[in-house]
C-alpha positions as CSV (number, residue, x, y, z in Angstrom):
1,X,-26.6,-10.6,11.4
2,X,-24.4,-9.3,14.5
3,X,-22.4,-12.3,13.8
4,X,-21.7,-11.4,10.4
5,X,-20.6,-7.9,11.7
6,X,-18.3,-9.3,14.1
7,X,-16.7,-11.9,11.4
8,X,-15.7,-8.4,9.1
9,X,-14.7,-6.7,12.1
10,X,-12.5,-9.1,12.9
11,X,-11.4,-10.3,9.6
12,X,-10.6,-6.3,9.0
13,X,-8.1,-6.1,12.3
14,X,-6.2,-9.4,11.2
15,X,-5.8,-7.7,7.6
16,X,-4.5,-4.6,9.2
17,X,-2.3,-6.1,11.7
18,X,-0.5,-7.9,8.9
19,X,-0.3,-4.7,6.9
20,X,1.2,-3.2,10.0
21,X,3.5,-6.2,10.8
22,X,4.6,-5.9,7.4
23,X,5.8,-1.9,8.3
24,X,2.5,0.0,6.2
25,X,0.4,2.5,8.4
26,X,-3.2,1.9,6.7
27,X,-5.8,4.1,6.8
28,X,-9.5,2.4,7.7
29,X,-12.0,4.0,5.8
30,X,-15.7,3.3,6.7
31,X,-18.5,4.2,4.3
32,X,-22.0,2.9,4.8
33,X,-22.3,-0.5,3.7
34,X,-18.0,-0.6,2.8
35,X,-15.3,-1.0,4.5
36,X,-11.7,0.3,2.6
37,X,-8.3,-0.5,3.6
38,X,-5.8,2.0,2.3
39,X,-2.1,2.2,1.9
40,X,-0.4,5.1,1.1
41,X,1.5,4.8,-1.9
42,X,4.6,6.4,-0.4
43,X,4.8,4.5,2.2
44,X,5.1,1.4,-0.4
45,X,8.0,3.5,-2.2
46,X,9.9,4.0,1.3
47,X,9.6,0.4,2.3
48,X,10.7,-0.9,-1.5
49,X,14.0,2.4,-0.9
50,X,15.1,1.3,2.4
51,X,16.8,-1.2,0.8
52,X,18.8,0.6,-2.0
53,X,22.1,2.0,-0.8
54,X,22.3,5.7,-0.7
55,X,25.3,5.9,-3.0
56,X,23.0,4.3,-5.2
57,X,20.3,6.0,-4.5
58,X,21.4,9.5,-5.4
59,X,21.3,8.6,-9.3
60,X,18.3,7.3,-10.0
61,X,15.0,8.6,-9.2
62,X,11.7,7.0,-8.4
63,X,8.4,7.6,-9.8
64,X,5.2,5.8,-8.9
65,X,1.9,5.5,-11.7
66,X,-1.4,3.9,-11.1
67,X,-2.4,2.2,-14.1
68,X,-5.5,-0.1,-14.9
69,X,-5.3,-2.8,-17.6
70,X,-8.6,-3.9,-18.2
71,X,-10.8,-4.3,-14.5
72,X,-7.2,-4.7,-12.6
73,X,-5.1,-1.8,-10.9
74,X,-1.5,-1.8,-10.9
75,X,0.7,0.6,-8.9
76,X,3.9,1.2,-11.3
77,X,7.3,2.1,-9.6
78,X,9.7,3.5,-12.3
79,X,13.6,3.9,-11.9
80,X,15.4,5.8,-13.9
81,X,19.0,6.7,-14.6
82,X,19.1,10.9,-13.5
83,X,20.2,12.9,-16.2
């Protein structure tokens, strides 16, 4: 049973190294028998913004929906045009 332990302790460090190689700052939250990696969705916004140009930027603004279409989550970034 320890082994088991040390398998999703390790499997959870390589998932969150990636995350963090990939520029996210997860959050580790451990609960009982569950162990939940969290991103921010913010964080996901400024990563996906970084690479529109701030001329552009300054007319369109981003929104960002959770949505869930049937058992699956989706996070939904919307652009839009400003008025």
């Amino acid at each position: 049973m320890a082994n088991v332990e040390k398998m999703i302790q390790d499997a959870v460090s390589k998932m969150v190294a990636e995350l963090k190689a990939l520029g996210f700052d997860p959050y580790i939250d451990i609960t009982g028998e569950r162990i939940g990696i969290i991103i921010p969705v913010e964080q996901l916004v400024a990563k996906i913004s970084r690479n529109i140009p701030p001329s552009v930027y300054k007319y369109i603004d981003v929104m960002v929906e959770e949505k869930t279409l049937g058992v699956k989550g989706f996070i939904v970034i919307k652009i839009k045009k400003k008025q």
